[in-house]
Backbone as a printed PyTorch tensor [residue, N CA C, xyz], in Angstrom:
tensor([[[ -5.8720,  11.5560,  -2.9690],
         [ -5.6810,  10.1280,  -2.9190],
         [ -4.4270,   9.7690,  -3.7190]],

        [[ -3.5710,   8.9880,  -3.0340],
         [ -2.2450,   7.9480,  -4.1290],
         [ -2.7080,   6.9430,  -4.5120]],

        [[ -2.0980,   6.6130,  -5.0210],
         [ -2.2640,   5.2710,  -6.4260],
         [ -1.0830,   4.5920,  -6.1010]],

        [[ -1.2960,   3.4180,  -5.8660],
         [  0.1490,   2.6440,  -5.8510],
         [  0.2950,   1.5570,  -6.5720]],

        [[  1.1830,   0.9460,  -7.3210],
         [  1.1850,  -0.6220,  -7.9930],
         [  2.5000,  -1.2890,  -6.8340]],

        [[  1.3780,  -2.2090,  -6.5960],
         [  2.1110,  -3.2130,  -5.6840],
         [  2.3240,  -4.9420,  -5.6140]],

        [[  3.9710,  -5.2540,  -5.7510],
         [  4.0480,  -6.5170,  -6.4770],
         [  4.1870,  -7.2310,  -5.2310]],

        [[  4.2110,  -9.1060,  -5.8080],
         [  4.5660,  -9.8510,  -5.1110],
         [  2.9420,  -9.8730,  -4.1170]],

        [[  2.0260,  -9.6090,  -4.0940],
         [  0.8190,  -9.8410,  -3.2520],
         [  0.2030, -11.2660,  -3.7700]],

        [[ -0.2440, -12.3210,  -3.3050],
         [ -0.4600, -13.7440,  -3.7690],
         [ -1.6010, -13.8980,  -3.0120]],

        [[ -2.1690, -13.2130,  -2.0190],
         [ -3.1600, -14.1610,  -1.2870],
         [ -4.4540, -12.8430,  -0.1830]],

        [[ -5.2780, -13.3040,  -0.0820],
         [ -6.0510, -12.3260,   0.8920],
         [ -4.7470, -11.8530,   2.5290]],

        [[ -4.5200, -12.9880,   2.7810],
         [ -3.2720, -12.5530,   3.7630],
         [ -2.0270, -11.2970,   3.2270]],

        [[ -1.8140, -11.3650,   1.9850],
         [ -0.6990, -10.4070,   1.5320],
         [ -1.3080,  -9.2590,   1.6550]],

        [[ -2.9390,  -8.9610,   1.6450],
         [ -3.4210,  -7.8810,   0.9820],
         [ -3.5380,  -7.4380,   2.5530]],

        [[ -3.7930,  -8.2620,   4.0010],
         [ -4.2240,  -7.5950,   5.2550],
         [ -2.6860,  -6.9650,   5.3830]],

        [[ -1.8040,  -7.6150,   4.7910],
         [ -0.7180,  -7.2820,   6.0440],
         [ -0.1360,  -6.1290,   4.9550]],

        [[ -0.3080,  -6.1260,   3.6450],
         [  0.2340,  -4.7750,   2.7290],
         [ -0.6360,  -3.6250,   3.7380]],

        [[ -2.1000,  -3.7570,   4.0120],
         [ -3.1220,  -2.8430,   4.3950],
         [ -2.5370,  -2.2630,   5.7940]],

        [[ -2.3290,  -2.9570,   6.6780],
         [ -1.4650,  -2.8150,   7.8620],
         [ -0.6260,  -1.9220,   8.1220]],

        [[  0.1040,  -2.3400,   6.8950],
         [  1.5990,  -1.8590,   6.9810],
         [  0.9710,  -0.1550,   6.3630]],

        [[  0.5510,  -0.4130,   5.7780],
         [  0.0000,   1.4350,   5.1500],
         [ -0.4550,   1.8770,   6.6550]],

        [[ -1.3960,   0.9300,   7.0930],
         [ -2.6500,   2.1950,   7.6640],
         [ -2.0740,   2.4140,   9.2050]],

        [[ -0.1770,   1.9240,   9.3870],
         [  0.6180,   2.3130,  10.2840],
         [  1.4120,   3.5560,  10.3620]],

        [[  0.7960,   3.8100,   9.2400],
         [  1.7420,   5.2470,   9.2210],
         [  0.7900,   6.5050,   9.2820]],

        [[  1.6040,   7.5170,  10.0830],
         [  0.9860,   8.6860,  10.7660],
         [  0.2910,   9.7460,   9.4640]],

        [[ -0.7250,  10.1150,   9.6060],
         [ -1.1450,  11.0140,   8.5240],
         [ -2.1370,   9.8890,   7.3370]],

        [[ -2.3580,   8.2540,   7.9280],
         [ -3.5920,   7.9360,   6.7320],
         [ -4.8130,   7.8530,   7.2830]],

        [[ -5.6980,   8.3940,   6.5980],
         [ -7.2550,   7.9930,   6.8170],
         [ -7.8040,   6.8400,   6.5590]],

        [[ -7.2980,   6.3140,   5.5150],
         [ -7.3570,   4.9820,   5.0350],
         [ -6.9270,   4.3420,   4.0940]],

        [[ -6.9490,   2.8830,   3.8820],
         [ -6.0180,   2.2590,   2.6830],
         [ -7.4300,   1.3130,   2.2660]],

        [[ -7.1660,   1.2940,   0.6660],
         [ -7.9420,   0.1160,   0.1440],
         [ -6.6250,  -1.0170,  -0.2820]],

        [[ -6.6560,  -2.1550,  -0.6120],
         [ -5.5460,  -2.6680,  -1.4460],
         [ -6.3840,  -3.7200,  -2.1640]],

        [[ -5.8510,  -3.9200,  -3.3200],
         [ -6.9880,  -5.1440,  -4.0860],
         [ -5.9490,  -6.1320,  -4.7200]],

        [[ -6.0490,  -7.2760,  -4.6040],
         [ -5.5220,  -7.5750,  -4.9840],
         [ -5.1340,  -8.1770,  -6.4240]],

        [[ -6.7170,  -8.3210,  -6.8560],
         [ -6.8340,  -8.8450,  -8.3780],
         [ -6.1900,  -7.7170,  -9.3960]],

        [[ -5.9470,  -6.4590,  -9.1160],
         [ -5.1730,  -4.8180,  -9.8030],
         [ -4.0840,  -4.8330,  -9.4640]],

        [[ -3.1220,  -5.3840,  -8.1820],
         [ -1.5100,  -5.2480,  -7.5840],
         [ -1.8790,  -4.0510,  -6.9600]],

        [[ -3.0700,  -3.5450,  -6.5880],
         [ -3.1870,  -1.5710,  -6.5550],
         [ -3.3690,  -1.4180,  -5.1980]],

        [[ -3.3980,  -0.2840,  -4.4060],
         [ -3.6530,   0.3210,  -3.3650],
         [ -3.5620,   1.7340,  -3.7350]],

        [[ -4.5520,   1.9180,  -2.7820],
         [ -5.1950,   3.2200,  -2.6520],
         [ -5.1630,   4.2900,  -1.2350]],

        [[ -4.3880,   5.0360,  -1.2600],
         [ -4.4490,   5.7720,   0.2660],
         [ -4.9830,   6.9530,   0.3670]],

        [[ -5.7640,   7.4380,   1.4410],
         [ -6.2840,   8.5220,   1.2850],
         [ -5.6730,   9.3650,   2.9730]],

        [[ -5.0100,  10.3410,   2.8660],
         [ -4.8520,  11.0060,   4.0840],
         [ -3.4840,  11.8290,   3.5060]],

        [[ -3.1240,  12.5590,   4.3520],
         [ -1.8640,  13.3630,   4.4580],
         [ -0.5400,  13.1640,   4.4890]],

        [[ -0.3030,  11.9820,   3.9030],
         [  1.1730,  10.8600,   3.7680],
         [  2.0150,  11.3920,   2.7730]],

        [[  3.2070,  11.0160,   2.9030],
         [  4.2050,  11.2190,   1.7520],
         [  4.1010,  10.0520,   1.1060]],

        [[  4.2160,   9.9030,   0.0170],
         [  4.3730,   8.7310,  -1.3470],
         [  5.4550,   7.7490,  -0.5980]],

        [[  6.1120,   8.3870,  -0.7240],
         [  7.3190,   7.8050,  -0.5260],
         [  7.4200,   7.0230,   0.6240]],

        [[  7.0540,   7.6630,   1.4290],
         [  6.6350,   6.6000,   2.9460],
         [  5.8540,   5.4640,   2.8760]],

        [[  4.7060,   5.6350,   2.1040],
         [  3.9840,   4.3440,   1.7280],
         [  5.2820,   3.6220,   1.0480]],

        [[  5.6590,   3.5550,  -0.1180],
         [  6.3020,   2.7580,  -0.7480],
         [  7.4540,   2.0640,   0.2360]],

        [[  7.8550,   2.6260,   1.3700],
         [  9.1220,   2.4520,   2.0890],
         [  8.1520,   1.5790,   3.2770]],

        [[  6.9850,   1.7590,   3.3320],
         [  6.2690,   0.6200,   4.6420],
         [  6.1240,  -0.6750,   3.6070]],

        [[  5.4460,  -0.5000,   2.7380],
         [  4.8190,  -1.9620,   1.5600],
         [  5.8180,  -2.4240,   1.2510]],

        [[  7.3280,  -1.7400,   0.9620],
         [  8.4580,  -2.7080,   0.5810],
         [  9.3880,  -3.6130,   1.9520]],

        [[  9.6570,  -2.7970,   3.0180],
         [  9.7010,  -3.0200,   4.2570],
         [  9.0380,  -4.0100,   4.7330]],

        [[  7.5680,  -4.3370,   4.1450],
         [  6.3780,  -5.3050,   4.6630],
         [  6.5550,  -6.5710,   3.6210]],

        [[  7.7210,  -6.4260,   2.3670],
         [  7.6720,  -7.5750,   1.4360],
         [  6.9980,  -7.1570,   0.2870]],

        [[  6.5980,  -6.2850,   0.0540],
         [  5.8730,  -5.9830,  -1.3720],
         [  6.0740,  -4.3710,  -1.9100]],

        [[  7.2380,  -4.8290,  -2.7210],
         [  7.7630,  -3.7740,  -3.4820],
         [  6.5930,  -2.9960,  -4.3040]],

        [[  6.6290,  -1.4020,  -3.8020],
         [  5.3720,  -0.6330,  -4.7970],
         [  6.4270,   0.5620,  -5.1900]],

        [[  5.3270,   1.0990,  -5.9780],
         [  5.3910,   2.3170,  -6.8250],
         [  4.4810,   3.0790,  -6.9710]],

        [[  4.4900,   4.7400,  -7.5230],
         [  3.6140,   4.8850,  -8.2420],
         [  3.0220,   4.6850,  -9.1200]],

        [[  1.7660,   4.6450,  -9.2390],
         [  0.4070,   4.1390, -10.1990],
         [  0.6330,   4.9230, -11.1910]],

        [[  0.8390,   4.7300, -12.9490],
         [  0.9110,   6.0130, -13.6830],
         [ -0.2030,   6.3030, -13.4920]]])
């Protein structure tokens, strides 16, 4: 599983379309995203880096979670 911190999310709408934008890319099983943490959670065979490049692409700049 990745860990992500993800900014700029304001509303249940930020959190479908951050979720979206993850669970579009080839290799996830699934995404949680919460929004009251900035966090998301992916579980599948993805590169890091690809997540961070869909969620920023989608408006919400992430990172890794320390």
């Amino acid at each position: 599983m990745l860990k992500f911190h993800v900014e700029k999310m304001k509303c249940g709408g930020c959190v479908a379309a951050a979720k979206a934008a993850i669970e579009k890319l080839p290799g996830v099983n699934n995404a949680k995203v919460d929004l009251e943490s900035a966090s998301a959670e992916v579980n599948g065979s993805v590169d890091a880096e690809r997540v961070i490049q869909a969620l920023t692409k989608a408006g919400y700049p992430a990172r890794l979670a320390d």
